[in-house]
C-alpha positions in Angstrom: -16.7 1.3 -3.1 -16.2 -1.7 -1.4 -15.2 -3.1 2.5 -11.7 -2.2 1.6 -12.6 1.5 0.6 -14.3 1.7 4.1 -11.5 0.2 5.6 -8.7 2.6 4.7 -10.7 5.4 5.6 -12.0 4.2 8.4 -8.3 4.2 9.6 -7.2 7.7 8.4 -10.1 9.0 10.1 -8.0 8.5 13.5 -5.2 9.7 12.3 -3.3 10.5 9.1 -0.7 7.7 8.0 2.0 7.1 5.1 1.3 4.1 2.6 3.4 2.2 5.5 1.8 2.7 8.2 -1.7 2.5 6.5 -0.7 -1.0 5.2 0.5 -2.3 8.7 -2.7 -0.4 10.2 -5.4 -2.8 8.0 -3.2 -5.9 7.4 -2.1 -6.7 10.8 1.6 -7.2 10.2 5.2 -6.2 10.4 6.8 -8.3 7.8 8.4 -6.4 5.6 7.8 -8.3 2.2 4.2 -8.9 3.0 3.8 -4.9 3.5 5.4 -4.5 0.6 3.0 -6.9 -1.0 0.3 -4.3 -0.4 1.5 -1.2 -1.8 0.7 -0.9 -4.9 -3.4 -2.3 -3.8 -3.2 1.0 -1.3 -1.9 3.2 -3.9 -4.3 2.1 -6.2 -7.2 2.5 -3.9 -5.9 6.0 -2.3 -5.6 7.3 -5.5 -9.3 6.6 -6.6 -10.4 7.8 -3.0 -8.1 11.0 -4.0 -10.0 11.4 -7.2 -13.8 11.0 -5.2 -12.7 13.4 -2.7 -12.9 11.2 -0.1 -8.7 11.4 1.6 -6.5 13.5 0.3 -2.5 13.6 -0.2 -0.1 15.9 2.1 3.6 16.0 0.3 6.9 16.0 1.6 9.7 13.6 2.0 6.8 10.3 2.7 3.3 11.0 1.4 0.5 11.4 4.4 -2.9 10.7 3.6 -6.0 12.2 5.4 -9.5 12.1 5.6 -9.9 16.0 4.7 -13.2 16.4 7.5 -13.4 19.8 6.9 -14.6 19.8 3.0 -17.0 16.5 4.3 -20.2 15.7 6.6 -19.4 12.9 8.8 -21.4 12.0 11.3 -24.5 9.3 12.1 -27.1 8.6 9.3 -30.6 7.7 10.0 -33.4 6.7 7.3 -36.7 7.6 7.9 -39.5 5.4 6.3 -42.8 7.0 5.9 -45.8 4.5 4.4 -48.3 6.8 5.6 -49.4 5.5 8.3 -46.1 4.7 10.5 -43.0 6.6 10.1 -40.3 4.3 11.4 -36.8 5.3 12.1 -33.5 2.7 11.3 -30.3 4.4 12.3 -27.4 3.1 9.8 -24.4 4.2 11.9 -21.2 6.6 10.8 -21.4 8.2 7.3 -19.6 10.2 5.0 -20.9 12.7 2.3 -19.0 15.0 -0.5 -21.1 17.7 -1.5 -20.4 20.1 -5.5 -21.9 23.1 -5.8 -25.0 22.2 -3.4 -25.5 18.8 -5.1 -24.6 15.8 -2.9 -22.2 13.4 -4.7 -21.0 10.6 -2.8 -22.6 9.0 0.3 -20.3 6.3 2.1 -21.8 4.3 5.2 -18.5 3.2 6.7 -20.3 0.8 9.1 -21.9 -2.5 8.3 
């Protein structure tokens, strides 16, 4: 998982959004060659997301993708630090976490 991984769903977690709208979402354009350009790098990256768990595909006519929030935890993480003597508290911001058969799998902090 990198920046990239976080970004994409970061942006289907405010709404769900066709390979189209994705790409004009994170790369800031309208052109229609340089969306084109970043297809097949969403594709790619949607489809390894698919396989984690982590968005998910909706069919029809133009493929949706989602964020599917009721299979995951998302909400704030904090880490607690215990040496002993102090216990101190560092909050690490918005989080996401797939869970199999009461095992967690994957942990995603989706803010720097």
């Amino acid at each position: 998982m990198d920046e990239s991984d976080r970004d994409i769903i970061d942006a289907l977690l405010t709404r769900e959004q066709t390979v189209h709208e994705l790409s004009k979402t994170l790369f800031k354009t309208d052109d229609a060659w340089e969306l084109r350009k970043h297809y097949s790098f969403l594709r790619y990256r949607l489809g390894r997301l698919a396989e984690d768990g982590l968005v998910r595909r909706r069919g029809g006519r133009k493929a949706v993708y989602y964020v599917p929030l009721e299979d995951l935890m998302y909400g704030k993480a904090r880490l607690l630090v215990d040496n002993g003597s102090n216990v101190i508290e560092l909050e690490l911001g918005k989080v996401l976490v797939t869970e199999k058969d009461g095992e967690i799998q994957t942990v995603l902090l989706l803010q720097k």
